[in-house]
C-alpha positions, 0 to 999 in steps of 0.5 A: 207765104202770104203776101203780108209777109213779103210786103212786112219783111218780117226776118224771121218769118211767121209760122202763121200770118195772115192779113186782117182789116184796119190798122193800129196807130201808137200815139200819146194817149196809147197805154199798155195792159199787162196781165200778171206776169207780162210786166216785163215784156211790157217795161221791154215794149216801153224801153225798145221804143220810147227813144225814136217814138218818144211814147210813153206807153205807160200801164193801165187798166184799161189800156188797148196794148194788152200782153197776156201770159197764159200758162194755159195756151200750152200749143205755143210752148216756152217761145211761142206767141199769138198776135192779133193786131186789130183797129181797136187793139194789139193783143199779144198772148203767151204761155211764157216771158220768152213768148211775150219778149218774142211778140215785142219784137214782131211789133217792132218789126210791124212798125214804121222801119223809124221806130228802130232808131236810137233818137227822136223822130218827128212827123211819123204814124207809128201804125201797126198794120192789121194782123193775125200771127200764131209763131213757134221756133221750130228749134230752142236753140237758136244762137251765135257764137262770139270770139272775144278772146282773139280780139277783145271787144267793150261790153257796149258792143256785146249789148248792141249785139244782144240787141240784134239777137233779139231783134231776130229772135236769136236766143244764145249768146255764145261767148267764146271767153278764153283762148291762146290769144287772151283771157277776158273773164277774171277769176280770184284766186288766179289774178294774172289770168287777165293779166296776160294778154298784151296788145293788139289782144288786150282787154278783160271783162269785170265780173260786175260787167258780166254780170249785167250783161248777163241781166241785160240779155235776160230781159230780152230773151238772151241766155249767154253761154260762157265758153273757158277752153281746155285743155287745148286752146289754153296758151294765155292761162299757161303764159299767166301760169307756166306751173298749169302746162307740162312743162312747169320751168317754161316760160310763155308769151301769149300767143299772136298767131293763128291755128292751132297752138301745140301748147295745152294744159297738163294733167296733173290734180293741180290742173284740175283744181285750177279748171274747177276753181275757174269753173266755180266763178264763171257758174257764179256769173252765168246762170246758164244750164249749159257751160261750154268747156272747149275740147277741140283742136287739142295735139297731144304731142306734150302728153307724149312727153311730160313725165306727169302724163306718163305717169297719169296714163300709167295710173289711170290705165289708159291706152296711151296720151291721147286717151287723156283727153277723154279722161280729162274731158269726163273729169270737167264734165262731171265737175259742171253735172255735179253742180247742176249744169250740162257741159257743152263741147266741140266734137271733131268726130262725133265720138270724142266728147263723153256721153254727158256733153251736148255736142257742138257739132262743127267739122262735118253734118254727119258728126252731129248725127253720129254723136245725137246715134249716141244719144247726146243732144246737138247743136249743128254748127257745120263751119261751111255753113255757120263760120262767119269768119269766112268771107260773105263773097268771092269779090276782091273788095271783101276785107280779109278772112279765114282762108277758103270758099266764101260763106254766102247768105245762101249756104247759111239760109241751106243750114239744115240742123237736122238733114231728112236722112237721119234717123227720127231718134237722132233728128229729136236730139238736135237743140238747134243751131248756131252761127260762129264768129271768130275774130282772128281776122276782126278787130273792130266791132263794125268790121265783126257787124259786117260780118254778122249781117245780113248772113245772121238773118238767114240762120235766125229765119233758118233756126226760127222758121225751118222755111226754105222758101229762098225767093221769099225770104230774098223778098222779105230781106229786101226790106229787111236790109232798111231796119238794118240801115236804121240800127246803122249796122254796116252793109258794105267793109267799114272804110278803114278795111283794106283787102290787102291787109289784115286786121291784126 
């Protein structure tokens, strides 16, 4: 690692760094020229920096900011970027937006840590130092996971948080919309979906919120992925609409605990127009290629006592009950391909998705390779390296988490998404990686920041870099840590948080 990049704390680090003569001062005078194309990157520039900078960086000719989109510069890919930061110029060149909204980010970095605050800052030089970077992410997909259904968070916080996606060039945002404790997305036809969830789960998103949300994250180079589980994980839809489970005459309250819950959705035709008709609006909303449907953690005990899923395992010659989550996974698979979008799942054992999903791979590493043997593209989210429920420490002043071992900023910088020994054509299905935030135990949005940081900076540089140069990036996270305390994300338990009590 060259010296700069320890000196800039650039999370995550460069593929190429190296130090050049001179520096580059932003003033009032300080104008942005912008090839056709590179619009956007630069009205990002001007919106990213303007509030603590004050600059106006407005669009001219012959401006010495200069953002370039060069289909040609095909060595960079769809992400990568080039960066020459000189006396006289910042130039930064890509062959996509993606690479451009990346570069943007890399000079935010580059800057004086003030530039990154949300409000006017006097007597600063917001100098650039003298550089030259050639990037590219190592994987494509590079995300976090974000569980609004255990406990609802304001689409305010959403944005912020897609802010500090961006910021690390972190790419997806997963967002877990449904589950036994609530359902955040409303659908027409089934209004009471939303209805549903009572205090302390309470909440739900409009579709006009979504749909900006959506927008917004574009513009920083953020795809959301939507997630409606099924067929477990479905207690708050089976409390709006009993008819929808395997027992039509009961009647259900949205659940309050934690786990697994043993209540799933039936399978009858009228199940399956249901998850199509949901399915329809939230493809409306997210443009995302893929749709995540959920999967896992699925008892099938109800099937082995509904009539109608007797009656479906009968007709569809199948093994027995268990065999309908398979069945039913294919049918919500197909619906999603039918449309031009790629289903996504958890898979427990690497076999029990259809071979149409991409896997989400999360109990076990070798889960991931088994499903990639089979040739499904995955993304590695092994729990004991990516869960960010679980505790950052052993300390006793960690507030309370999902029971087990500490996940600790070490194990998460060691996620390797595609371990040496696996085969090279299953090491080539691996989209990337991914950290998850479940919320069972997280009710405020400073409590989940918490918990997302500094632990997001490792999988972002993991993810990006592919570096396991551990001394460097503690280097460069120290100064890394004073941009976090400009964005005021917490880095020690918000004071209301106790360790002997949860935050239910």
């Amino acid at each position: 690692m060259s010296p700069i990049s320890a000196d800039a704390g650039l999370v995550p680090v460069p593929a190429k760094l190296s130090r050049s003569s001179g520096t580059f001062t932003l003033d009032h005078t300080t104008a942005i020229r912008a090839t056709a194309g590179a619009e956007p990157a630069a009205a990002l520039l001007r919106t990213l920096l303007a509030p603590a900078t004050g600059l106006p960086l407005p669009l001219a000719p012959d401006g010495r900011i200069v953002l370039v989109l060069e289909t040609g510069l095909t060595g960079l890919g769809a992400e990568g970027y080039g960066l020459t930061v000189s006396g006289e110029t910042v130039l930064l060149r890509a062959a996509g937006t993606a690479g451009l909204r990346h570069g943007v980010q890399t000079l935010r970095q580059l800057l004086p840590v003030a530039a990154l605050g949300t409000q006017p800052v006097r007597g600063v030089r917001w100098t650039l130092p003298g550089v030259e970077i050639t990037d590219v992410p190592r994987y494509a997909w590079r995300g976090a996971m974000l569980d609004v259904a255990r406990h609802f968070q304001p689409v305010s916080f959403l944005r912020r948080f897609t802010d500090l996606l961006a910021l690390h060039k972190l790419n997806v945002l997963h967002l877990h919309l449904t589950d036994d404790q609530g359902w955040r997305m409303p659908v027409a036809a089934y209004p009471r979906l939303t209805e549903a969830a009572g205090l302390p789960y309470g909440g739900a998103y409009s579709r006009r919120e979504l749909r900006e949300l959506v927008a917004y994250a574009a513009e920083r180079g953020v795809t959301v992925v939507p997630e409606i589980e099924m067929p477990g994980h479905a207690r708050a839809a089976l409390a709006a609409y009993p008819h929808l489970g395997n027992f039509p005459g009961r009647r259900l309250e949205v659940w309050q605990g934690r786990g697994v819950c043993d209540t799933v959705l039936g399978v009858t035709d009228e199940v399956l127009d249901f998850c199509r008709t949901v399915l329809d609006e939230v493809m409306d909303v997210f443009p995302s290629p893929y749709v995540h449907v959920g999967g896992d953690e699925c008892p099938t005990t109800e099937w082995h006592r509904s009539p109608d899923a007797l009656r479906r395992v009968a007709e569809a010659g199948l093994e027995g009950p268990d065999a309908l989550h398979g069945w039913f996974m294919e049918r919500v698979g197909s619906h999603l391909t039918a449309h031009g979008r790629h289903p996504l799942g958890w898979t427990e054992t690497g076999r029990d998705l259809p071979a149409s999903f991409a896997a989400l791979a999360w109990r076990d590493a070798d889960h991931g390779r088994t499903a990639a043997c089979r040739g499904q593209p995955v993304i590695m989210a092994p729990h004991r390296s990516t869960y960010l429920d679980y505790p950052q420490s052993a300390d006793p002043g960690e507030p309370a988490g999902q029971p087990g071992d500490a996940v600790d900023l070490h194990a998460v910088y060691a996620t390797e998404p595609a371990p040496a020994h696996w085969e090279p054509t299953a090491a080539a299905r691996v989209l990337g990686t991914q950290a998850q935030l479940w919320t069972e135990y997280v009710s405020t949005a400073a409590h989940a920041e918490y918990l997302a940081f500094p632990r997001l900076c490792a999988l972002a540089d993991t993810a990006w870099s592919g570096g396991r140069d551990w001394p460097g990036f503690q280097a460069r996270l120290h100064h890394h840590r004073t941009r976090l305390d400009a964005l005021q994300v917490p880095s020690r338990p918000p004071a209301f948080l106790r360790p002997e009590r949860t935050t239910r």
